[in-house]
C-alpha positions as a printed Julia matrix, in Angstrom:
230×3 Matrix{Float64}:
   1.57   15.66  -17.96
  -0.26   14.41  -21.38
  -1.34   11.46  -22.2
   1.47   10.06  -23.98
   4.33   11.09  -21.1
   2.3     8.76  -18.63
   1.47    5.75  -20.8
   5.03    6.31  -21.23
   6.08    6.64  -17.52
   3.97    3.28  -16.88
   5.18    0.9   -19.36
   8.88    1.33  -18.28
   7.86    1.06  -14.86
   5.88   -1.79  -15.6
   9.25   -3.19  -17.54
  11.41   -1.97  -14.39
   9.5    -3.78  -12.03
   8.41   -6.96  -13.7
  12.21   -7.88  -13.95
  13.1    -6.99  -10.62
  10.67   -8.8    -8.91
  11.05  -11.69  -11.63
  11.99  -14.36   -9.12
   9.29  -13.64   -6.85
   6.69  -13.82   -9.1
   6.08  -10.7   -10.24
   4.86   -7.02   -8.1
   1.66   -5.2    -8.41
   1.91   -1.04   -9.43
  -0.16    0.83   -6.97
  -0.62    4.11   -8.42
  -0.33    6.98   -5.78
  -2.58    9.8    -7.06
  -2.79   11.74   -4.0
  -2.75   15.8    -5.48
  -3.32   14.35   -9.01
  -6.6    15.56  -11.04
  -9.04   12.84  -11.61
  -8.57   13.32  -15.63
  -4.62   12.45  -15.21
  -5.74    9.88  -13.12
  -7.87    8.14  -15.19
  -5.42    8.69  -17.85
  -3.21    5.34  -16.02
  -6.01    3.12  -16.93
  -5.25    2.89  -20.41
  -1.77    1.84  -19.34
  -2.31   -0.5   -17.26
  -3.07    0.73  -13.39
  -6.05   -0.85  -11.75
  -4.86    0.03   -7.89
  -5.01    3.38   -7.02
  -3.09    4.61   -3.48
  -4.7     7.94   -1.78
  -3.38    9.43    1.6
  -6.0    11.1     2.33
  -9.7    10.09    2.82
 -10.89   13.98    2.43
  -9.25   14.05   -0.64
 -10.51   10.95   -2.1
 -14.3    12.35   -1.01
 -13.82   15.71   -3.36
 -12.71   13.55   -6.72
 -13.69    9.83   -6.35
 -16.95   10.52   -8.36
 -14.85   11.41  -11.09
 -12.57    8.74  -11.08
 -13.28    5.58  -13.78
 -15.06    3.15  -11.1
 -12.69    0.17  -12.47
 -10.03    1.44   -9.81
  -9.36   -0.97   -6.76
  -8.36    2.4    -3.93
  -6.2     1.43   -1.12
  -6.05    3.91    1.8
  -2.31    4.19    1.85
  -1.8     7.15    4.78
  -2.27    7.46    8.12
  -6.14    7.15    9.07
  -7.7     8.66   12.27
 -10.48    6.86   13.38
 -12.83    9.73   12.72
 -12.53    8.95    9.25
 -12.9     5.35    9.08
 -16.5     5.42    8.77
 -16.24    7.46    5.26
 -13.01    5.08    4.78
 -14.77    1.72    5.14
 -17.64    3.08    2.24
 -14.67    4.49   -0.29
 -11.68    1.99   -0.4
 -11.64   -1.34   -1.45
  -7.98   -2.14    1.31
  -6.9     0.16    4.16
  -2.73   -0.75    4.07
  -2.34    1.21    7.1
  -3.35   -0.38   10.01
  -0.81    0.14   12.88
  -2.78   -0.09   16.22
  -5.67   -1.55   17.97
  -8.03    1.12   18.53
  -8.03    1.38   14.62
  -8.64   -1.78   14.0
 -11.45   -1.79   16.17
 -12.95    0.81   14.56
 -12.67   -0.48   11.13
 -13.74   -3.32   12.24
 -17.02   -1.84   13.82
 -17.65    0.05   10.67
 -17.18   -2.48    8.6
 -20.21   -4.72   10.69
 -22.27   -1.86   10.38
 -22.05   -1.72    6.8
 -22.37   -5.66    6.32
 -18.67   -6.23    5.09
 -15.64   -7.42    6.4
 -12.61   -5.15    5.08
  -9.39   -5.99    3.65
  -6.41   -4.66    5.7
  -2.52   -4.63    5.72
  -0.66   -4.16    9.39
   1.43   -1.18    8.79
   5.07   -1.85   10.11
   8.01    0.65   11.23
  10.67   -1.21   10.56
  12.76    1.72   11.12
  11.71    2.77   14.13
  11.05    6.25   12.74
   9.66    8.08   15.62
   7.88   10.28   12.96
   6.44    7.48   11.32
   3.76    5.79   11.87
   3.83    1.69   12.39
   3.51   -1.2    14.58
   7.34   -1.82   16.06
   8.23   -5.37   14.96
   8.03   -6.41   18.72
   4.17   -5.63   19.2
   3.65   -7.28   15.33
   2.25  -10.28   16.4
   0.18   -9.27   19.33
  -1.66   -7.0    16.68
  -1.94   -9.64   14.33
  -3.86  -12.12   16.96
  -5.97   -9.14   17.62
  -6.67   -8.22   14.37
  -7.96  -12.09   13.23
 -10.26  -12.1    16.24
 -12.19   -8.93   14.64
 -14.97  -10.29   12.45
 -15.15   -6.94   10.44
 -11.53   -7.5     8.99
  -9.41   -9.43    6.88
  -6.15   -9.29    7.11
  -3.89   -9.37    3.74
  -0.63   -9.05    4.26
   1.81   -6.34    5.39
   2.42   -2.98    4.77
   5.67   -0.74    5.24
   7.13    2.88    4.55
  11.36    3.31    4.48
  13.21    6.35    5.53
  14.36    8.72    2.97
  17.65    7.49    1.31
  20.1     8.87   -0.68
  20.82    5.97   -2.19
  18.29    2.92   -2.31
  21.1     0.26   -1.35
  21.5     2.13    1.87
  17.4     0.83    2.83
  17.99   -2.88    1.23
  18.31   -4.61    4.42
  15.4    -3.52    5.41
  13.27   -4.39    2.48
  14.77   -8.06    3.15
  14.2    -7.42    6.79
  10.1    -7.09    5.92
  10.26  -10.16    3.42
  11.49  -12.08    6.53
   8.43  -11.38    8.34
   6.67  -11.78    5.21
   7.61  -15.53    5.1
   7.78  -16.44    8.42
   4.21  -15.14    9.0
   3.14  -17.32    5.93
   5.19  -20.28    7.71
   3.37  -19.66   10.73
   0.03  -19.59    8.98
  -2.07  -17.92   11.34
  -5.79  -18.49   12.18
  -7.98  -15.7    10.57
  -4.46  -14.07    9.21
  -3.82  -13.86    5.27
   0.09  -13.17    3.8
  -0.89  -12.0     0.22
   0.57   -8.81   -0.13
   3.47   -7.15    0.85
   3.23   -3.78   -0.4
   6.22   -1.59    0.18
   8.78    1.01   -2.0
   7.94    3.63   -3.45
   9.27    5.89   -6.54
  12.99    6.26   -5.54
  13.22    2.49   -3.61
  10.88    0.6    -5.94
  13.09   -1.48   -7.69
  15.36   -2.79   -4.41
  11.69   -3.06   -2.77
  10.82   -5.25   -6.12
  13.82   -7.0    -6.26
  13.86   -8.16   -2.4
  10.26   -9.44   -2.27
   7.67   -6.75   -2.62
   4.19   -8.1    -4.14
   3.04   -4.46   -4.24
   5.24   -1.12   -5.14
   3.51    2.58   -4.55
   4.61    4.99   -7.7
   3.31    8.05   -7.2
   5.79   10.76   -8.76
   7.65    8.21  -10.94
   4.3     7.93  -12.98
   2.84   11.45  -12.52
   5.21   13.71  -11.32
   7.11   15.88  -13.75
  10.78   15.05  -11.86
  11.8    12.15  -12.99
  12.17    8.85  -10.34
  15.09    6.8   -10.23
  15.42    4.22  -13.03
């Protein structure tokens, strides 16, 4: 993709979303660039992107040198707790947080290295058995746990839909996670921050947007050559 295909890809994304998510204020673009080169990658700066999503901390090691160091990375994919140490030093947010044991471990990293790290509790709202994900039942008891680690900070929530063949067919469950969203706020936890609520991605984005996402992931709707859903 050159230059002037993604500059192009982001501004009517940036368009897209901005009115969908109008009447909640407005959604952040975190640019997926898991598989992408570092050049295309820092190609999104001049249109705008500042948050970059990777999947993959291995991947990130091999081309974060490259990147332009003005990126915010979020850790966006599964993490095994082998890899939180190199994790904790790379990423400025790991979204996926979706048990205990990892927390732990970020958390114990994190003390080591003499920060406290920004997190978002992963959610299956699903119940995708493929998926990974706290189940909305075990939510809170993860929450509690997570504000009584002094190695994290907990931002918000986090959430991946099933595949859809049509976007409306996932909608409810976008509203489901703005639900939690606000009634977390309400509840307005001890040690527990409701900031951002990043969910959708390139084919869901704009249902995400429009039911209360603060944060979409566009991976292949900015630098994939099939075009995303508009």
């Amino acid at each position: 993709m050159n230059r002037e295909e993604l500059l192009s890809n982001i501004a009517r994304w940036q368009a897209r979303i901005g009115e969908a998510s109008a009447k909640w204020g407005g959604a952040t673009i975190c640019g997926v660039s898991k598989t992408i080169d570092p050049d295309t990658i820092n190609m999104a700066w001049d249109g705008g992107i500042r948050i970059l999503g990777e999947n993959r901390v291995q991947e990130l090691v091999g081309k974060q040198d490259r990147l332009n160091p003005g990126f915010e990375i979020h850790l966006i994919g599964r993490l095994q707790t082998n890899k939180v140490k190199q994790a904790v030093e790379r990423v400025a947010m790991i979204q996926s947080v979706d048990r205990e044991p990892l927390a732990l471990e970020i958390s114990r990293r994190a003390e080591a290295a003499g920060k406290v790290m920004p997190v978002l509790v992963q959610v299956n709202i699903a119940r995708e058995p493929q998926k990974a994900g706290v189940d909305e039942e075990e939510l809170l008891p993860l929450l509690r746990r997570c504000a009584e680690l002094p190695g994290l900070s907990v931002q918000g929530l986090m959430a991946i839909m099933p595949i859809a063949g049509d976007p409306e067919d996932v909608r409810p469950l976008f509203r489901q996670m703005r639900r939690w969203f606000d009634r977390l706020r309400e509840m307005d936890l001890p040690g527990i921050g409701m900031n951002t609520l990043s969910m959708g991605m390139s084919d869901d984005c704009v249902v995400a947007a429009e039911e209360g996402a603060t944060m979409v992931r566009l991976g292949r709707a900015l630098f994939g050559a099939r075009p995303a859903k508009i």
